[in-house]
N, C-alpha and C positions, 0 to 999 in steps of 0.2 A: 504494500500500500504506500502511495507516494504522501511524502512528511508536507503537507500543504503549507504549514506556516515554517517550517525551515526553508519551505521556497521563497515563500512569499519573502522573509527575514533577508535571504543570500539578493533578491533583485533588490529589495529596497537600502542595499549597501552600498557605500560606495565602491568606483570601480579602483580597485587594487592598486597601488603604486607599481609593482611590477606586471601591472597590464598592460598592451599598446593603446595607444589613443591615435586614434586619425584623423587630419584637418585637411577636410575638401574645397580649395580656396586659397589661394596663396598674396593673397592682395594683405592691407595693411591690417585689416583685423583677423584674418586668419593669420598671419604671423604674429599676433597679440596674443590669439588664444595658443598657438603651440609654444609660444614659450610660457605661460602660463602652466600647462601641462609636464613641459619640459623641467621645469622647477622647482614641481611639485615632486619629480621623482619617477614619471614614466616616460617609457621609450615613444617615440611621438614619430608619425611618419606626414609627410605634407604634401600631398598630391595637388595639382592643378592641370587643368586641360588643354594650357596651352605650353606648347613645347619650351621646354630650361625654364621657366617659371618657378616651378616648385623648385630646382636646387641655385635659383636667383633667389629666393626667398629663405633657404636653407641660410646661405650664407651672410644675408638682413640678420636671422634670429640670432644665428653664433656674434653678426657684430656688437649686437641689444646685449650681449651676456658678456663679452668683453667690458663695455658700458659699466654694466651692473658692477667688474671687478675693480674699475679703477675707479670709481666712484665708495670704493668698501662697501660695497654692500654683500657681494657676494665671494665666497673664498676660488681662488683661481683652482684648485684640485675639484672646487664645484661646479665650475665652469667647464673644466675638461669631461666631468663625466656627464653632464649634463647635452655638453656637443657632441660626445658622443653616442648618445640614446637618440640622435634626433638625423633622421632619413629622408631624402628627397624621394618619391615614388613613380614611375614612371608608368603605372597604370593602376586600375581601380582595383585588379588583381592582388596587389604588393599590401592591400589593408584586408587581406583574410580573417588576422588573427587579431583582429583589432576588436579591443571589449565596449570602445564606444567611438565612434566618428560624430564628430562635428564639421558641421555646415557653413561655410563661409563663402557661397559665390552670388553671383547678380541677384538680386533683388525681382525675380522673376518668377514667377508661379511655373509654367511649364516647364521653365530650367532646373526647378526645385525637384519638380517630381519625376521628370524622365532620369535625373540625378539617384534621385533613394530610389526608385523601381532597378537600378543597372546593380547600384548596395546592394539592394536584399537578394539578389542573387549572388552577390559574392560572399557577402558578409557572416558568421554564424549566427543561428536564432536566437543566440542569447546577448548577441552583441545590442546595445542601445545605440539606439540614430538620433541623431539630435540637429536641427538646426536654429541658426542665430540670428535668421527673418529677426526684423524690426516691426515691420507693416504686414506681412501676407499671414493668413490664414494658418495655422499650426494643423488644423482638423484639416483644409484643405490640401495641402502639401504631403500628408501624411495617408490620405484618405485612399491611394491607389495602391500601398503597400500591401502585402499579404498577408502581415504581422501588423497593422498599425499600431498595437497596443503598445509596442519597444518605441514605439516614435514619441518626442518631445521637445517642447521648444526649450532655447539654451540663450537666452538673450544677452551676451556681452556688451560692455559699453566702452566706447572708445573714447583713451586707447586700452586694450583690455588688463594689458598687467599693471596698469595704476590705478584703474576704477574699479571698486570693488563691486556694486551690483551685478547680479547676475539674476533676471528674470526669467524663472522655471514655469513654463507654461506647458499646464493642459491641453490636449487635446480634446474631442471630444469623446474619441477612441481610446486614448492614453491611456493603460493600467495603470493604476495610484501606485504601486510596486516601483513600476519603472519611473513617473514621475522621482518618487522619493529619490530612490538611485540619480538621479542627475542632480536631485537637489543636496544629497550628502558629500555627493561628488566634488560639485562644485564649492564648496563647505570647506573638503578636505582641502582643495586649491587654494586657501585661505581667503575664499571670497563670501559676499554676504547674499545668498540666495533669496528671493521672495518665492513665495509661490502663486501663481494665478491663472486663472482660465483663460481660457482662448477667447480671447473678447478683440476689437479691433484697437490694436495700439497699445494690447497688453495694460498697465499700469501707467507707467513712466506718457509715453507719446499720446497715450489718454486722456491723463488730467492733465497735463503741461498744455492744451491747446490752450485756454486761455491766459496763458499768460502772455502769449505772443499777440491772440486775437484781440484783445480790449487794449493792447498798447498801441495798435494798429487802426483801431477802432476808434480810438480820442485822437491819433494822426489824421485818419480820414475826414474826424467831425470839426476837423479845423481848430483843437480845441489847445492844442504844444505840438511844438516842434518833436521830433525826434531826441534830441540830446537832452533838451527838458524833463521829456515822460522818463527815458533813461535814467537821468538823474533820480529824479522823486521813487522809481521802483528801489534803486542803489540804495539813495542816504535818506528814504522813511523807511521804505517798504522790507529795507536787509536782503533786497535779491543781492548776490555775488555780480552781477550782470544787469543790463538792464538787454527790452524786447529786442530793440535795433542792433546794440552791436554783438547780441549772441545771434542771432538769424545771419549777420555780416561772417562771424563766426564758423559757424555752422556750413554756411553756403544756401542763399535764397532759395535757391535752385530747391535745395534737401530738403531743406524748412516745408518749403511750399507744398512740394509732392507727399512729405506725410501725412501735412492737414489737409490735403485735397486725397488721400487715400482713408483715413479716418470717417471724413468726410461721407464721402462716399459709400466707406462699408457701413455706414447708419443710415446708409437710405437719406443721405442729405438732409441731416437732423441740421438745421437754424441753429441750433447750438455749438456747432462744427463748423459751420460757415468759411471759406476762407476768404481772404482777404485781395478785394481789388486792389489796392496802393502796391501791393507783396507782389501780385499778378506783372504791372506794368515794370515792374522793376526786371524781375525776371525774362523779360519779352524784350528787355532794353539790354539784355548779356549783363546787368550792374549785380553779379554775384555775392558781393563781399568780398572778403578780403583775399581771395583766391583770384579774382579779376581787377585787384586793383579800386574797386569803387562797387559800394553797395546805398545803404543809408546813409554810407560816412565814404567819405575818401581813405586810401590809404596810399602810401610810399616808403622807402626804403625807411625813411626816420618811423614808421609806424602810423598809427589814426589819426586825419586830420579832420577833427571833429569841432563842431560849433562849441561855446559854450554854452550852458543852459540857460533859461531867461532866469535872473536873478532881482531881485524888487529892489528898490534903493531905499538906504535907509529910512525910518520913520521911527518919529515918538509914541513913545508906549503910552498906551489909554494913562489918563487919569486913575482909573479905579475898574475893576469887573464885577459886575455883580451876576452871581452864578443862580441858577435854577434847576435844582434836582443833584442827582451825585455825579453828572455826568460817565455813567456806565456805559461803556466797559473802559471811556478812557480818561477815568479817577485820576490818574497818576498827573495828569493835567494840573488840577487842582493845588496840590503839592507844590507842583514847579511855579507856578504863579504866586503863591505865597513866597516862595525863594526868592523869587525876582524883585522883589521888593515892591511889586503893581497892589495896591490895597485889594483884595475880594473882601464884598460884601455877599453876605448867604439870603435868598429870598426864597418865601414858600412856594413849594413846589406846586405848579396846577397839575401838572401831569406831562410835562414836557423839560427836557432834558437840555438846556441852552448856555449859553452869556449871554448876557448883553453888555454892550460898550454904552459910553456917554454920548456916543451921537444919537442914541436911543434905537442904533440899528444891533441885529444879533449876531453868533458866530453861533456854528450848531457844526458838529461831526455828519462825514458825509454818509447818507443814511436814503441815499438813491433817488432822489426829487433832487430839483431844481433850483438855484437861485432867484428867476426869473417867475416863479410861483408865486412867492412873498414879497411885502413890501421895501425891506430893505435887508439881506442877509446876508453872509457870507460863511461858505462852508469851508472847513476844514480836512485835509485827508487823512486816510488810516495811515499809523503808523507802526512796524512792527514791536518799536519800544519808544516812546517818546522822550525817555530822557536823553537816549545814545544815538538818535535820531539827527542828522546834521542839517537835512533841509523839510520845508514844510507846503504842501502846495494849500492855495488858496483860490477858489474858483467864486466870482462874484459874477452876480446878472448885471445888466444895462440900466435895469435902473436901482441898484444898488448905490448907495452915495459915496462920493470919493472918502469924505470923511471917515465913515465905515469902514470902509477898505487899508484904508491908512492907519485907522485903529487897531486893526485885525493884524497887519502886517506887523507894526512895533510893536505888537504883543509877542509875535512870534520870535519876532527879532530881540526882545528882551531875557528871553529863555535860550537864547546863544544858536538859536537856527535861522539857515538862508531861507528866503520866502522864495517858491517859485507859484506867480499868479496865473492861473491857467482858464481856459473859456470854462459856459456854465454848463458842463457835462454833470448828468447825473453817474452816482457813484463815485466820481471824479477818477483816478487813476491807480491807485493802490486797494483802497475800496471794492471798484466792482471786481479789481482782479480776483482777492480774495476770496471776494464771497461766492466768485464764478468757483474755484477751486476748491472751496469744502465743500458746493452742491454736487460736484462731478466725482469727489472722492466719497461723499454719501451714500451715494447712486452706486458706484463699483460697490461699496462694500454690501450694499442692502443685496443687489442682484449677485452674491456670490465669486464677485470677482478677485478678490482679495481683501484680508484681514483690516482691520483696522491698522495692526502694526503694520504689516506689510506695507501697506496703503504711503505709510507715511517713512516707513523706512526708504521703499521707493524713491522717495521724492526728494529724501531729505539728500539720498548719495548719490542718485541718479542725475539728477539738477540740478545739485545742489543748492535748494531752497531753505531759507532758517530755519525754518519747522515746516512738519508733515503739515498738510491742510486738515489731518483729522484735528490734531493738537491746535492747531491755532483758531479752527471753531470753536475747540471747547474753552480756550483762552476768552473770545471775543463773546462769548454767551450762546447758551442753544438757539435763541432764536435769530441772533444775527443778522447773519447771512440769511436767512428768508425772509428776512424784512426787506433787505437792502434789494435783495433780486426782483423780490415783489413790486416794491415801488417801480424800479427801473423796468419791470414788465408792463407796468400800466403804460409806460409812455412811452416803449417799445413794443407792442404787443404783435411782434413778428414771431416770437417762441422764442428766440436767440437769449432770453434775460428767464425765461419761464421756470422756476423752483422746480425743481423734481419730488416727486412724490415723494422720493426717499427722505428729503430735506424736511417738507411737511411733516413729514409723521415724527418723524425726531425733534422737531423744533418742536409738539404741541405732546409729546409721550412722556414728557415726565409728569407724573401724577395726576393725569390724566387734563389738564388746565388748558382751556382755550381748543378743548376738541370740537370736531364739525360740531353740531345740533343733528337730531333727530331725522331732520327735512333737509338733510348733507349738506348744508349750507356750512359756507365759508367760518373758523374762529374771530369771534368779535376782537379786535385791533386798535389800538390808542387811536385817538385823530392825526392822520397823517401829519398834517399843520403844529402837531406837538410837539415835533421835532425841532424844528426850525424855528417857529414862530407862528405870526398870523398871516392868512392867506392876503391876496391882495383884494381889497373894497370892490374891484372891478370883476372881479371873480375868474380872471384868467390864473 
């Protein structure tokens, strides 16, 4: 009688150090992943389809492992035996004995799968196939095999032996056995595996869409320049990066194709949308920094970039008289008492504000408009506002200068640059947000991955401050469905639209502010709370 869970136990281990590892792919990321492999301690053979490829790429990894020795990191007796476990292959033949092959060629579905259909005849049945697709299909790719169950996606990020994620994906066929095995595997490699279903764009190229689309989306709406929004995502929002010069980065080209491939595999969900300003760019050869000129210029000295719009000095209000505790961005409060500006405390009606002595108010950006109210000016998210080096400000037209000048030497009193930006709802750090904990809501509710995964993902992947799970539950459960909310009434294209999964979480703790009986909507503060009062004329 066969021992079923010693089976099960031996697949879902990892694959052996003294086992071969195979990389089908000889370009830059397949030589990421075999030395990866190589280092770890297995014999590693590197096939590509085009002739001397694989032993021109043989001799790349051995240079990367030279690298590693004069740099100390690795001992030279490990480098020799390490170049020596490592094989150029000269046909699909030469990986017989291979306990797992990884996938690294074109980004093409029929190339993927006439690719593992020619494997599984060579390969043994207990060998795992894995490919490192970013965009296609893992179920689909996998789905002509004879074995699909051995198949699983193997998602590296480049470049691969410096990024530690590694997205383990489901198929729909996958055995959880064999998943586990890629995920322990990869583990062993000392990398940080997630695991997740076969959804389009995995985790990582899932939720990251907005954060390039609403920076794209306040460029288009005429609302900052490029190097401005850059800026305020940097020094409020704690991206490492802002939208512009990682897309310059990356290469438009790339950018583009996997949001118009996401896109697409949702059936052209509004909420995927890609962007016409990204489009023309692309159509104009202005790639990024691989052609010379993207969003920004570049040349030998490196980016020649604008600088951001920055306000010019202004005197700090008289005094702020605050209304409510200002949740969730308290910490405000504090640094205004530092600064030496008087607050005064006034009773709360039910709305969350300042107000300055010009008698206009300042309110966190909470997805309405300046242009709503009679005199306001909103405030952006910041990921911490004391460590925070600039602050955007978005006022409407007829917002008074006074007010605005008010607002800005406030800001400027608390030791941050002002950058003033048109009156976009959510304003630029804001809707990013709130777009990214509704999109990581949504993966986790439908199965897609963990809450930690979710946010480990994100955090090594893209290096983003914090997961979007953590920094919703930072900003409060109901957040981010207010902010999307709003900004859905006065977009009500679906592109801003909450997901159910957001709904139910914002309104599921203890049951408060559920639909009613007759499914109608939870009753909601007055919009107007926020900010202030609407305007007399009732626009």
């Amino acid at each position: 009688m066969t021992d079923t869970g010693a089976t099960t136990r031996a697949a879902g281990a990892a694959v052996a150090p003294d086992r071969t590892v195979a990389v089908v792919g000889a370009g830059t990321m397949g030589q990421g992943i075999a030395q990866v492999a190589l280092v770890a301690g297995h014999p590693v053979r590197l096939y590509d389809a085009a002739p001397g490829r694989a032993e021109q790429a043989a001799r790349a990894v051995a240079g990367r492992l030279d690298r590693l020795v004069a740099k100390g990191r690795m001992a030279p007796e490990e480098r020799d035996a390490a170049a020596a476990r490592l094989h150029p292959a000269a046909g699909l033949d030469e990986l017989a004995d291979a306990a797992l092959v990884v996938e690294a060629v074109v980004e093409r579905l029929d190339v993927k799968q006439e690719l593992f259909k020619a494997l599984g005849k060579v390969v043994g049945d207990d060998c795992l196939l894995a490919t490192n697709t970013s965009s296609l299909s893992v179920t689909a790719i996998g789905g002509a095999l004879r074995l699909p169950g051995r198949f699983v996606g193997m998602h590296f990020f480049n470049p691969a032996p410096l990024l530690p994620l590694v997205e383990v994906v489901s198929g729909f066929a996958t055995d959880t056995a064999c998943a586990t095995r890629a995920y322990e595997t990869a583990r062993a490699w000392g990398k940080t595996p997630v695991a997740c279903a076969d959804t389009p764009g995995f985790i990582v190229n899932r939720l990251a869409r907005p954060f390039y689309a609403e920076a794209f989306a306040v460029y288009e709406e005429r609302a900052a320049d490029p190097a401005t929004i850059d800026a305020v995502l940097r020094e409020s929002g704690g991206f490492r990066m802002g939208a512009f010069e990682l897309t310059d980065l990356i290469g438009q080209d790339v950018n583009e194709a996997v949001t118009t491939s996401v896109w697409e595999a949702f059936f052209q969900d509004p909420r995927f949308r890609p962007s016409l300003a990204q489009r023309r760019l692309v159509e104009a050869g202005m790639l990024g920094r691989k052609t010379g000129r993207g969003w920004y210029a570049y040349d030998d000295q490196g980016v020649q970039r604008p600088e951001p719009h920055t306000a010019e000095p202004a005197d700090p209000p008289a005094y702020v008289v605050v209304e409510g505790d200002l949740a969730p961005f308290g910490e405000l409060l504090d640094m205004i008492r530092a600064s030496g500006v008087p607050l005064r405390q006034q009773e709360e009606d039910g709305g969350t504000r300042l107000e300055l002595p010009s008698g206009g108010q300042l309110a966190p950006a909470d997805g309405q408009t300046s242009v709503e109210f009679s005199d306001v000016v909103y405030f952006d998210l910041a990921l911490d506002y004391r460590e925070a080096t600039r602050i955007a400000l978005a006022a409407g037209p007829d917002t008074s200068p006074e007010t605005l000048a008010q607002a800005t030497g406030l800001f400027q009193a608390l030791g941050k640059k002002v950058s003033v930006i048109g009156d976009v709802p959510g304003m630029i750090v804001a809707r990013t947000v709130a777009r990214l904990v509704d999109l990581a809501r949504e993966a986790v509710a439908k199965g897609v991955a963990s809450e930690e995964d979710v946010d480990t993902a994100m955090r090594l992947g893209v290096n983003y401050p914090l997961g979007p799970i953590e920094w919703g539950r930072r900003l409060g459960r109901g957040w981010a469905y207010e902010v999307l909310e709003e900004m859905h009434r006065r977009d009500p294209s679906g592109r801003y639209a909450p997901s159910l999964a957001l709904y139910r979480h914002s309104y599921a703790e203890d049951g408060a502010g559920a639909p009613d009986a007759a499914g109608g909507a939870p009753d909601t503060a007055d919009p107007a709370g926020t900010a202030g009062e609407r305007r007399e004329d009732g626009r």
